[in-house]
C-alpha positions as CSV (number, residue, x, y, z in Angstrom):
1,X,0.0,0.0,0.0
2,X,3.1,2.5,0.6
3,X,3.1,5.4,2.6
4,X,0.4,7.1,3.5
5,X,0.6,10.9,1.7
6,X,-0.4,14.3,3.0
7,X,-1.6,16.6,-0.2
8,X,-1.1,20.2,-0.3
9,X,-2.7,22.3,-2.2
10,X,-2.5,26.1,-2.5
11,X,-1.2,28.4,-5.1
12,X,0.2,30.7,-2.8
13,X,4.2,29.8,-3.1
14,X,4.7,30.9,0.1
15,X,2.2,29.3,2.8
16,X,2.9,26.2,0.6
17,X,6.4,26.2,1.2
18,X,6.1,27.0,4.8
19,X,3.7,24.0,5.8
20,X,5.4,21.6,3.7
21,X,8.4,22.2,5.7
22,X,6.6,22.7,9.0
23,X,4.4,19.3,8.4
24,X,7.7,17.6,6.9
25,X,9.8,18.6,10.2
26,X,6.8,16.9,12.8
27,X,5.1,13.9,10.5
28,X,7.7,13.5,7.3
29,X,9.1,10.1,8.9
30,X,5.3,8.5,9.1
31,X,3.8,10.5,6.4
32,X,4.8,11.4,2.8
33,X,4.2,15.3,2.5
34,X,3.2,15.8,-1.1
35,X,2.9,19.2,-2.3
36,X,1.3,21.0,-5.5
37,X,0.3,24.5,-6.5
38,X,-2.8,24.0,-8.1
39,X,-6.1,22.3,-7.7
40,X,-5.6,20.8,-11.4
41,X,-2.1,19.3,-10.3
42,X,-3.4,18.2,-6.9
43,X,-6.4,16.2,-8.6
44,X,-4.2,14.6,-11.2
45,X,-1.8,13.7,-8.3
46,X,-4.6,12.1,-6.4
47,X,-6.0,10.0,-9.1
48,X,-2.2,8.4,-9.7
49,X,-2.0,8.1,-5.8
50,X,-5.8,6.3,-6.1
51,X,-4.6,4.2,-9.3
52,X,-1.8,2.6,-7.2
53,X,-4.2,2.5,-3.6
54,X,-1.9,4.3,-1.8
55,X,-3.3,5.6,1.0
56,X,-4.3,9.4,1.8
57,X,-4.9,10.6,5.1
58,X,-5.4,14.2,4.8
59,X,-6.0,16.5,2.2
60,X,-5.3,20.6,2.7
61,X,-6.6,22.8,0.5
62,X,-6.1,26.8,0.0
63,X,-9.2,28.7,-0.2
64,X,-10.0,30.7,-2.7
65,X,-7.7,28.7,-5.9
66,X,-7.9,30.2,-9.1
67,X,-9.1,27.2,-11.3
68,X,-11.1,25.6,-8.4
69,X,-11.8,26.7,-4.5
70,X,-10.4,24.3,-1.9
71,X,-13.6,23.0,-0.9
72,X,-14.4,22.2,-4.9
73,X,-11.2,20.4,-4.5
74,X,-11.7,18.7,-1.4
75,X,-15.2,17.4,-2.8
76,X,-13.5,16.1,-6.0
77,X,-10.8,14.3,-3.9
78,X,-13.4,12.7,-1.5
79,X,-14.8,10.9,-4.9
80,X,-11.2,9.9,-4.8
81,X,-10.0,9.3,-1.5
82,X,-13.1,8.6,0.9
83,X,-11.3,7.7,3.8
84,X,-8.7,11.0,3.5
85,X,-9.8,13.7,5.7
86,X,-10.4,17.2,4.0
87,X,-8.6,20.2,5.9
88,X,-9.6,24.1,4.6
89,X,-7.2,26.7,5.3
90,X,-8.4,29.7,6.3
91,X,-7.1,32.9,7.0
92,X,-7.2,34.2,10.6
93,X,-10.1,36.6,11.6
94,X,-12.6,36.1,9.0
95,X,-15.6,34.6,11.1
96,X,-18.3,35.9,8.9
97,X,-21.4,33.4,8.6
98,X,-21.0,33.8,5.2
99,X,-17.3,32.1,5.4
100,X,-17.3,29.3,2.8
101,X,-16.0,26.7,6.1
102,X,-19.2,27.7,7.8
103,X,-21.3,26.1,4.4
104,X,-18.7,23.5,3.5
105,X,-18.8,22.2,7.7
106,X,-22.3,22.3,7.6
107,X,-22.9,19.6,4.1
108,X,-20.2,17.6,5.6
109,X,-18.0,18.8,2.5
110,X,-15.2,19.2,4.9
111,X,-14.0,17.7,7.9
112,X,-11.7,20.2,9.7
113,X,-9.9,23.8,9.1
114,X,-6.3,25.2,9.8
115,X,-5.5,28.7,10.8
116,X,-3.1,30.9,8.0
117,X,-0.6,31.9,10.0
118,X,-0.5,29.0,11.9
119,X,2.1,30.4,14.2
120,X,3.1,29.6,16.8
121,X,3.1,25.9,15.4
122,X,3.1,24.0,18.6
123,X,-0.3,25.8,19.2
124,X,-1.9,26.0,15.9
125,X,-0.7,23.5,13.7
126,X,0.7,19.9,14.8
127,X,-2.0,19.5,17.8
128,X,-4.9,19.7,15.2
129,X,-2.8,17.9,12.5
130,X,-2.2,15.0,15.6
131,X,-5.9,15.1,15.8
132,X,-6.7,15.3,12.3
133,X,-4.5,12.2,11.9
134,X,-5.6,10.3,14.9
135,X,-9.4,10.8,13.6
136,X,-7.8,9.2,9.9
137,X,-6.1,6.2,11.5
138,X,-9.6,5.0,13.1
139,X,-10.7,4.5,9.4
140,X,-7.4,2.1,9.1
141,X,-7.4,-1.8,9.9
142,X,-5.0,-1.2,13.3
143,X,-1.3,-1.5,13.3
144,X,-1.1,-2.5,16.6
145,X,-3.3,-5.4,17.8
146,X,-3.9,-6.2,21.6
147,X,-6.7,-8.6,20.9
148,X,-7.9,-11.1,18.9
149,X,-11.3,-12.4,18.1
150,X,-12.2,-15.7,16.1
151,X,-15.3,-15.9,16.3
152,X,-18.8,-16.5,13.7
153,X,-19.1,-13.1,11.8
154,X,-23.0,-12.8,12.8
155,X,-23.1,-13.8,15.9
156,X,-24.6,-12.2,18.6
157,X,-21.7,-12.5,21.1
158,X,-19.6,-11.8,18.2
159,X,-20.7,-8.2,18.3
160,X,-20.9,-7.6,21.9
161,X,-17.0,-8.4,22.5
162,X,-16.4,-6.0,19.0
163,X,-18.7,-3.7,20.5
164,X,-17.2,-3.4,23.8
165,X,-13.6,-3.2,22.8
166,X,-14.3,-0.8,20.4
167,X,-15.8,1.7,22.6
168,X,-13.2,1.2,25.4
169,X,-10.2,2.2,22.5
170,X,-8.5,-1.4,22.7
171,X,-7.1,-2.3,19.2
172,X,-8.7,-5.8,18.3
173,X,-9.0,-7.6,15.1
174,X,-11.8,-9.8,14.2
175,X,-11.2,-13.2,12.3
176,X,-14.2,-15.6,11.1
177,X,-14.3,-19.1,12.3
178,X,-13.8,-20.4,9.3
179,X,-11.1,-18.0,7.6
180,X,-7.4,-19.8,7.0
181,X,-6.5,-17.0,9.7
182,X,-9.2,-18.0,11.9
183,X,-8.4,-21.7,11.6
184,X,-4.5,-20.7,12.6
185,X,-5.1,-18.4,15.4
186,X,-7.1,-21.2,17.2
187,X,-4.7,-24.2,16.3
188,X,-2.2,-21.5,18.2
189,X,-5.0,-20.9,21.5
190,X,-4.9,-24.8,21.4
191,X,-8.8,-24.5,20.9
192,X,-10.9,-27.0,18.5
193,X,-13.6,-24.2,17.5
194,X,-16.3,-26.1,19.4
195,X,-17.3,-23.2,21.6
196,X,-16.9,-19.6,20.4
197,X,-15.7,-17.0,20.3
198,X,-12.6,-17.4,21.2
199,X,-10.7,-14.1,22.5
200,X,-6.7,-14.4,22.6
201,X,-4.7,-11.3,24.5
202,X,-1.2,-10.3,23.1
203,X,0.0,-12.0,26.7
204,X,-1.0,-14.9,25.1
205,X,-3.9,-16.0,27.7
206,X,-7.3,-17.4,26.0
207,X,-11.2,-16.8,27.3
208,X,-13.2,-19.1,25.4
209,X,-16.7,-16.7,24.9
210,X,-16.1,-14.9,28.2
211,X,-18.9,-13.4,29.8
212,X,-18.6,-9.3,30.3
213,X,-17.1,-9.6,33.5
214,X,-14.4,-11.3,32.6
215,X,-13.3,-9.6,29.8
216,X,-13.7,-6.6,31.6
217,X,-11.5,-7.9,34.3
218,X,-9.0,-9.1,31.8
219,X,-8.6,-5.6,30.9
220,X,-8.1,-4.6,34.3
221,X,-11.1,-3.1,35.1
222,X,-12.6,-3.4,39.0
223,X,-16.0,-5.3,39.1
224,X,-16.4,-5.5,43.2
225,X,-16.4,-2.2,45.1
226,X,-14.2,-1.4,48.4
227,X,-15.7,-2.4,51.1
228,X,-16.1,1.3,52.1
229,X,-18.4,4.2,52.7
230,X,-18.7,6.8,49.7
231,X,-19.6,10.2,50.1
232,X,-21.4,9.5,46.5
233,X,-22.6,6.7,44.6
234,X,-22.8,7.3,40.9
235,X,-25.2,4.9,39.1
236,X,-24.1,4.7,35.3
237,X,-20.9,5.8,33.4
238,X,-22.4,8.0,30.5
239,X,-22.4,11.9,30.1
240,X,-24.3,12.4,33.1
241,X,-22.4,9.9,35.4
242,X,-19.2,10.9,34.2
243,X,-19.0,14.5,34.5
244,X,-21.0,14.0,38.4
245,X,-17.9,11.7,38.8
246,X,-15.4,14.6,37.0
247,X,-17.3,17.3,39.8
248,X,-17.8,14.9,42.9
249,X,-14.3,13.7,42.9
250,X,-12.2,16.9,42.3
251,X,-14.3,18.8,44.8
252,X,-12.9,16.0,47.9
253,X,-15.9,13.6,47.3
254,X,-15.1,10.1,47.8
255,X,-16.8,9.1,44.8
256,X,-17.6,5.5,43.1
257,X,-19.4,4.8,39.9
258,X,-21.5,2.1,39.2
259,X,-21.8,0.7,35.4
260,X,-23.2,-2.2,34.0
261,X,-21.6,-2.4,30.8
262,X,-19.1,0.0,28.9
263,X,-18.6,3.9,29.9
264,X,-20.3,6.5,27.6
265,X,-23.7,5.2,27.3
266,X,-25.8,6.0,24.2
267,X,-23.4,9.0,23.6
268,X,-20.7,6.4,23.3
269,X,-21.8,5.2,20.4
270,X,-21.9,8.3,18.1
271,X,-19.2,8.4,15.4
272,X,-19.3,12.7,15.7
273,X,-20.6,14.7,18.2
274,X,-20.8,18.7,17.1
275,X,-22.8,20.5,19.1
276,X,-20.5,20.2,22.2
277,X,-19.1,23.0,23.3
278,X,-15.1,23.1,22.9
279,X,-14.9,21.0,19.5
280,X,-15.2,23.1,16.6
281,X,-14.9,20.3,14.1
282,X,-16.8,17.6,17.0
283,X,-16.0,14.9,18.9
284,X,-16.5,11.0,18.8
285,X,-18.6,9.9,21.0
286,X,-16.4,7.0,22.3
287,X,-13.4,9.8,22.7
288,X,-15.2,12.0,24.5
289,X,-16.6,9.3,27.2
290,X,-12.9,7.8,27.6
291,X,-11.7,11.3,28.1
292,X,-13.8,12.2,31.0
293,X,-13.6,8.6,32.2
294,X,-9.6,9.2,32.6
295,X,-10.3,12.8,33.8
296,X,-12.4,11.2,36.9
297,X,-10.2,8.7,37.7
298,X,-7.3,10.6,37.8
299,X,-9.5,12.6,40.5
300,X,-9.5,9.7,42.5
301,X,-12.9,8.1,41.4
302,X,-13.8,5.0,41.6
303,X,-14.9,2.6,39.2
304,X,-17.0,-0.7,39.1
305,X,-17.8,-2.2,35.6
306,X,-20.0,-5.7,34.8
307,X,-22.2,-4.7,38.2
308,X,-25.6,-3.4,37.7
309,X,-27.6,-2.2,40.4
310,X,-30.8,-3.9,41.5
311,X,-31.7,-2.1,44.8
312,X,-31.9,1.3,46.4
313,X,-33.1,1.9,50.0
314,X,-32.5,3.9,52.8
315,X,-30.8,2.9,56.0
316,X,-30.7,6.1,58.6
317,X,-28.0,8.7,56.8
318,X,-27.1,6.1,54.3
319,X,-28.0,5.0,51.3
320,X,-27.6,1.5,50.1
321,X,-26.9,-0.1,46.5
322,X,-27.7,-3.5,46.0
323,X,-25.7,-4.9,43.2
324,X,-26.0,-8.0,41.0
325,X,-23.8,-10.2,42.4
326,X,-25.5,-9.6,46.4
327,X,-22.8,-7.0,47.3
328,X,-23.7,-3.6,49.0
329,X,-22.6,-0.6,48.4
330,X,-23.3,2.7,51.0
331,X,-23.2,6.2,50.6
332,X,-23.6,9.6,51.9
333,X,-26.0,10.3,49.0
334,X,-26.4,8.9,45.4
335,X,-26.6,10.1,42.0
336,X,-28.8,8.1,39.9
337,X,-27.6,8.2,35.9
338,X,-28.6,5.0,34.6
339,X,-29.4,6.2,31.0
340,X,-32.1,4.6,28.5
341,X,-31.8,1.9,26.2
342,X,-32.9,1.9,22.6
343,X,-36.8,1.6,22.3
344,X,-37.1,-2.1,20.7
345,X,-39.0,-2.4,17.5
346,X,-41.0,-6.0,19.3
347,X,-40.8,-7.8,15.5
348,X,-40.3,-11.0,16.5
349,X,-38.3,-11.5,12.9
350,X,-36.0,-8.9,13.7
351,X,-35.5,-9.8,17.1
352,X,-34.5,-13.1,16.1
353,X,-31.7,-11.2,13.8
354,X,-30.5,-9.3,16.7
355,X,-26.9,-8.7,16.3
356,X,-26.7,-10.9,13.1
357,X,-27.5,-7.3,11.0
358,X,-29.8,-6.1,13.4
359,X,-28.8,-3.2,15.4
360,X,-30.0,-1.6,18.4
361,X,-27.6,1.9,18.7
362,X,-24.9,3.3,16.3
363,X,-22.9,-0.2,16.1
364,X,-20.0,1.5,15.0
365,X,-18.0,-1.6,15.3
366,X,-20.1,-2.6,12.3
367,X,-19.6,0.3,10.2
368,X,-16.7,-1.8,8.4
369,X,-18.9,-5.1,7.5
370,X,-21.3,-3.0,5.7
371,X,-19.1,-2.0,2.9
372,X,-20.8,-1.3,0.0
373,X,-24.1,-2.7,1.2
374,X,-27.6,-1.5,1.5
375,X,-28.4,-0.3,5.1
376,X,-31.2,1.2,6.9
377,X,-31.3,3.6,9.9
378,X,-34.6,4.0,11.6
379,X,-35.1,7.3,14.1
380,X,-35.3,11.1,13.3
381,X,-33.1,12.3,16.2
382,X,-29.6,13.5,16.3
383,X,-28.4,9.5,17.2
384,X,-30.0,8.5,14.4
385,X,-28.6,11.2,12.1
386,X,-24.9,10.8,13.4
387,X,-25.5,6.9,12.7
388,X,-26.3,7.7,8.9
389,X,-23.7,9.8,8.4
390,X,-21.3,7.3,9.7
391,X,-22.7,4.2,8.0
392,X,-22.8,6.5,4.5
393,X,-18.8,6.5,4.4
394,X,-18.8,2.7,4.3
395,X,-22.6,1.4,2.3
396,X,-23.4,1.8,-0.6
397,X,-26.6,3.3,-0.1
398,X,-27.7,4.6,3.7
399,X,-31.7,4.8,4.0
400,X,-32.8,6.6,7.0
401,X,-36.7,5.7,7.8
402,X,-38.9,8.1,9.7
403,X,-42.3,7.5,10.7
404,X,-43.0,11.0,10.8
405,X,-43.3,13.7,8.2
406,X,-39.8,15.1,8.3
407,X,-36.7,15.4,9.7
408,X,-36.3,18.6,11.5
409,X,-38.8,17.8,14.4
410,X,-36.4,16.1,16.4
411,X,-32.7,16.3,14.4
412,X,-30.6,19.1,14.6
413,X,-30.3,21.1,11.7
414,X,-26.6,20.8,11.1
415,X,-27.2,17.1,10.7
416,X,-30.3,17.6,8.3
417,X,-28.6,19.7,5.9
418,X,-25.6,17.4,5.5
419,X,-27.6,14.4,5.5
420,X,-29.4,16.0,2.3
421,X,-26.5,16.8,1.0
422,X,-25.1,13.0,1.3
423,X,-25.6,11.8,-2.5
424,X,-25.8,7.8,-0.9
425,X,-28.7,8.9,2.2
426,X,-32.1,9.1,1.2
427,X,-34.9,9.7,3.4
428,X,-38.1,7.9,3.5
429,X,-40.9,9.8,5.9
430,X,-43.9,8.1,7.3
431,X,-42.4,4.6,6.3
432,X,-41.9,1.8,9.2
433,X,-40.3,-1.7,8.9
434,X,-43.1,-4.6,9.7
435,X,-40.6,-7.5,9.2
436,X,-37.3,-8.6,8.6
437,X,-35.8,-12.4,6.5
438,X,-32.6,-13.7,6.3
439,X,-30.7,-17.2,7.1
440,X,-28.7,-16.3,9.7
441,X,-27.6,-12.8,9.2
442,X,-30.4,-10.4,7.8
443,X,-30.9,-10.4,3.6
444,X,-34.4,-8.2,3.5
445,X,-36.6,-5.6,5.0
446,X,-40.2,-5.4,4.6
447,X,-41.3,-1.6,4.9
448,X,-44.9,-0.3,4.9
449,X,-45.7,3.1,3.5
450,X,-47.9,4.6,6.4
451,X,-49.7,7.3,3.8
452,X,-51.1,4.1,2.2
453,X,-50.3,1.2,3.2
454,X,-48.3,-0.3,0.6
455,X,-45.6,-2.7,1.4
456,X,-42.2,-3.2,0.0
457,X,-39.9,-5.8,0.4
458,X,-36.2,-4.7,0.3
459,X,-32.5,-6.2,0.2
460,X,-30.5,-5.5,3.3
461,X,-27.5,-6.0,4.9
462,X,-27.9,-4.0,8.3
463,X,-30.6,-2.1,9.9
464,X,-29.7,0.1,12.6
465,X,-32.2,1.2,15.1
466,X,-32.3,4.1,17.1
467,X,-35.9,5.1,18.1
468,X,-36.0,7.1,21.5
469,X,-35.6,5.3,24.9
470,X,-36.6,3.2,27.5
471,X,-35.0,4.1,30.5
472,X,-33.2,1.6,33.1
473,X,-35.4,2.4,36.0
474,X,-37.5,-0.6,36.7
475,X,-35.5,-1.4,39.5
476,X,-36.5,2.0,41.3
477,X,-40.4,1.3,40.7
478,X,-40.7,0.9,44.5
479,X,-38.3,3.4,45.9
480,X,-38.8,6.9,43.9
481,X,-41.3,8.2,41.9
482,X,-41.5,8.1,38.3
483,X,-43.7,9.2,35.8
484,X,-45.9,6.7,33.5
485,X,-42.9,6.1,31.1
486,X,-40.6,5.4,34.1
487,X,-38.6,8.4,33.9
488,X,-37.8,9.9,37.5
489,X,-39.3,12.6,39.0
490,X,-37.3,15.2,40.2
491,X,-37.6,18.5,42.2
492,X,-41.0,20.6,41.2
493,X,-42.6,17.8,39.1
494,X,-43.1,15.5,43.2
495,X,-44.8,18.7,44.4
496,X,-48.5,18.1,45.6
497,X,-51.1,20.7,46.2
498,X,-49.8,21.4,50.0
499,X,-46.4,22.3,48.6
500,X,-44.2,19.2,49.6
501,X,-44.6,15.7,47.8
502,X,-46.7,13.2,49.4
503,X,-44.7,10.9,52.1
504,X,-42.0,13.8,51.8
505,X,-39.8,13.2,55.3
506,X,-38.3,17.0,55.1
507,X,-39.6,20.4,56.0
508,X,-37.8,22.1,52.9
509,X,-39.5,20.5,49.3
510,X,-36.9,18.6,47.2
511,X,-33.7,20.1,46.0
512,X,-33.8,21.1,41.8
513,X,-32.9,17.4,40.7
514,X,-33.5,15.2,43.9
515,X,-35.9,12.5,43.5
516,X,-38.7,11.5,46.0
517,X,-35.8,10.0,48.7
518,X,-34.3,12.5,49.9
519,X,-30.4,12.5,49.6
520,X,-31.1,10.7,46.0
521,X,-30.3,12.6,42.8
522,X,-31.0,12.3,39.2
523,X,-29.3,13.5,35.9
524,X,-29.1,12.9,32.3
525,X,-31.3,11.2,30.0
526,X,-33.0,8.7,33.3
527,X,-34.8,12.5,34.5
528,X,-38.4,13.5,33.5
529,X,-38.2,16.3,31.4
530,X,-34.5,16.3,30.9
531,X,-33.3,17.6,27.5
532,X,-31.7,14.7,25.3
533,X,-28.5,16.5,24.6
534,X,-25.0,15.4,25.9
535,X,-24.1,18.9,27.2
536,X,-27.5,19.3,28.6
537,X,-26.5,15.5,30.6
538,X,-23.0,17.0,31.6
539,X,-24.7,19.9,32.9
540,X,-26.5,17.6,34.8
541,X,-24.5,16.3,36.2
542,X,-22.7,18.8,37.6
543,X,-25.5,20.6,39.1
544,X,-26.3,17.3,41.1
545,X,-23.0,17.4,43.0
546,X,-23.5,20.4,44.3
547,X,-27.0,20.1,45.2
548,X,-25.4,17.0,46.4
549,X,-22.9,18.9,48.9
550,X,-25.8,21.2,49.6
551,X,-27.8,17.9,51.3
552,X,-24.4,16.9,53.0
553,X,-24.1,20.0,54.7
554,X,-27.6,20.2,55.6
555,X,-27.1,16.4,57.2
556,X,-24.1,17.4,58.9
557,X,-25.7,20.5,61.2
């Protein structure tokens, strides 16, 4: 494949000059830096580089170019390139709306800008380049590989180990049963193939289909707490829980956080985030949870994967946790962040197909096996939208189905426009899928036009569903009040007619986001009438910790 080229493109002598040396002196021993002075020599360059599948991980482009803009450019080299990430340089101080970034951004017809000047370059230049690069290599089969999976393709265990490792950042590679690799790597585990799949660390040790525990303890994760008091419990490790973790725990808090599964929760799933504040050109949604996970545990936080919680009740100050396995946990006062869980589409076809092409969340472990494929995404919120978006740079044709009558209801407008602007996403309003065929992995879709009634049946390869949630509350039923959907109630929505909630032990009514037990918070997603926004969850989550030290010191006088 060779080495993989940086294009530069600007007809300004120059600036081209300058950041072919600058890029050369930081990334010229990973990275050929290729550099031309027009958009008619850069697109003849890429289409040799294409001819011979050399890799491209970034193309920069000067804006304006005499015979074609940069972004013209870096739409013609996409065609080429798809994988190669498109970088507009821009001059410093022009932040007009009408800036041709703001437009390009917004159609997803670039994917990141550089500063001209770009001094001082430590600043300006090889941070975002690092990034721009980092962002590129996630496209790439890994060069490093800590794991390895053999394992059936469409399996539903399959999945969940690619799905895990992929949103806790561990380089794996996946290898079918029955590939000549497959067949080696188990000959070399001294494993027949009988029972899969089979998970081999670069230590060399084996788990034969390990349950989540263990895999989560063979990458050194905790799954039984101290036997300890807390100042605060956390329960659940997405937006919400992690940046209560992120507050409690730098403010003194003896903090531990409770999490069934993987860190990040539904946010950890979505391939770009944009609308949170502090990215420019956004933010993965498993980067952004592994970031703040590291940020609270380098505060001293406490973590305890593979446990969910099953019990909450009161004992005098405390509060106690039942987990899964029959251990306790006490606190102070908890924070309860449990998130949702995608809404279920209850077809018993598709059920059956669950993880064999049947997706419940972004899955962007499986953005890869769909190359070239027909895929469907059904939801009209942001999720949904970032899912299409993603799935679009590997299918060959993305199909996003809304039971409503557009788009805009419930999806950010950024992600509208470029999803119009997508050529391989089209949109399909009031259409639902009724049923789903295929032996063993999913093959077809059968939709059902809701202005008529007319059914289709449709080849498919993967059908992504992301359709609002269900939140992970039915284990509070009998402790704090919810409303009918299960969501908690929280601070003005438990008020009766006399002013205080009904049962309510306190003088004062309850705190902004305490729930009907006093001492017990919510945040995020889990909270009636919260906003389904992943700042709106961090924000959250902050406010609970200090309405959480407010309780403590009304407790300790």
């Amino acid at each position: 494949m060779g080495t993989p080229v940086l294009l530069l493109a600007d007809e300004d002598r120059a600036v081209l000059e300058a950041l072919t040396a600058d890029l050369g002196r930081r990334f010229g021993i990973d990275y050929q830096i290729r550099a031309e002075g027009s958009a008619a020599a850069a697109l003849t360059t890429l289409r040799q580089l294409a001819a011979r599948s050399q890799p491209v991980a970034l193309v920069v482009a000067g804006q304006p170019m005499t015979q074609m803009g940069g972004v013209d450019l870096l739409v013609a080299a996409h065609e080429l390139h798809p994988a190669a990430k498109r970088v507009l340089l821009v001059g410093r101080g022009d932040y007009t709306a009408a800036h041709p970034a703001v437009r390009a951004m917004t159609l997803g017809q670039i994917d990141y800008h550089l500063f001209t000047p770009w001094q001082p370059a430590e600043r300006w230049l090889y941070p975002p380049v690092s990034e721009f690069l980092a962002s590129w290599s996630k496209t790439q089969e890994p060069s490093f590989v800590a794991i390895r999976i053999v394992g059936r393709q469409w399996e539903p265990r399959s999945h969940q180990l690619r799905d895990t490792l992929t949103r806790v950042a561990m380089p794996y590679r996946f290898y079918a049963h029955d590939s000549e690799a497959g067949h080696r790597i188990l000959e070399e585990a001294g494993q027949d193939g009988s029972r899969l799949p089979v998970v081999v660390f670069r230590t060399g040790q084996v788990l034969v289909d390990p349950s989540h525990a263990e895999l989560s303890e063979f990458l050194g994760a905790r799954t039984r707490p101290e036997p300890a008091t807390y100042d605060v419990a956390i329960v659940g490790a997405g937006p919400a829980g992690l940046a209560a973790a992120v507050s409690a725990a730098s403010e003194g808090l003896r903090t531990l956080v409770v999490e069934p599964e993987v860190f990040g929760g539904q946010a950890g799933t979505s391939s770009l985030i944009r609308n949170y504040p502090g990215f420019p050109h956004g933010i993965s949604g498993d980067d952004l949870a592994f970031r703040t996970f590291e940020q609270a545990w380098l505060f001293g936080t406490g973590f305890v994967f593979a446990q969910a919680v099953t019990g909450l009740t009161a004992h005098g100050s405390e509060r106690l946790l039942r987990l899964s396995d029959g251990r306790q946990v006490a606190a102070r006062a908890v924070i309860l962040a449990p998130g949702v869980s995608w809404r279920r589409l209850r077809v018993p076809s598709l059920e059956a197909l669950a993880g064999a092409g049947v997706f419940y969340g972004a899955a962007g472990s499986e953005a890869r096996a769909m190359q070239g494929q027909q895929v469907f995404v059904v939801g009209a919120g942001n999720s949904a939208g970032q899912a299409a978006l993603h799935l679009a740079e590997h299918a060959g044709s993305v199909t996003v189905l809304v039971r409503g009558d557009a788009l805009g209801t419930t999806m950010s407008d950024y992600l509208v426009k470029k999803i119009h602007a997508t050529p391989n996403i089209s949109v399909r309003l009031r259409t639902e899928v009724i049923d789903g065929q295929g032996s063993g992995c999913l093959e077809r879709l059968t939709l059902r036009d809701g202005r008529n009634g007319v059914t289709q049946t449709v080849a498919a390869a993967g059908l992504f569903v992301l359709i609002g949630g269900e939140p992970h509350t039915q284990w509070l039923r009998d402790t704090v009040r919810s409303d009918q959907h299960g969501y908690l109630l929280t601070g003005r929505d438990l008020l009766g007619a006399g002013g205080l909630p009904t049962g309510w032990p306190l003088a004062r009514p309850p705190l902004f986001l305490e729930t009907s037990l006093p001492g017990v918070f919510a945040a995020g997603d889990v909270r009636h009438r919260s906003i389904k926004r992943v700042a709106s969850a961090v924000g959250e989550g902050a406010i609970a910790v200090q309405l959480v030290h407010e309780y403590l010191a009304e407790q300790a006088s």
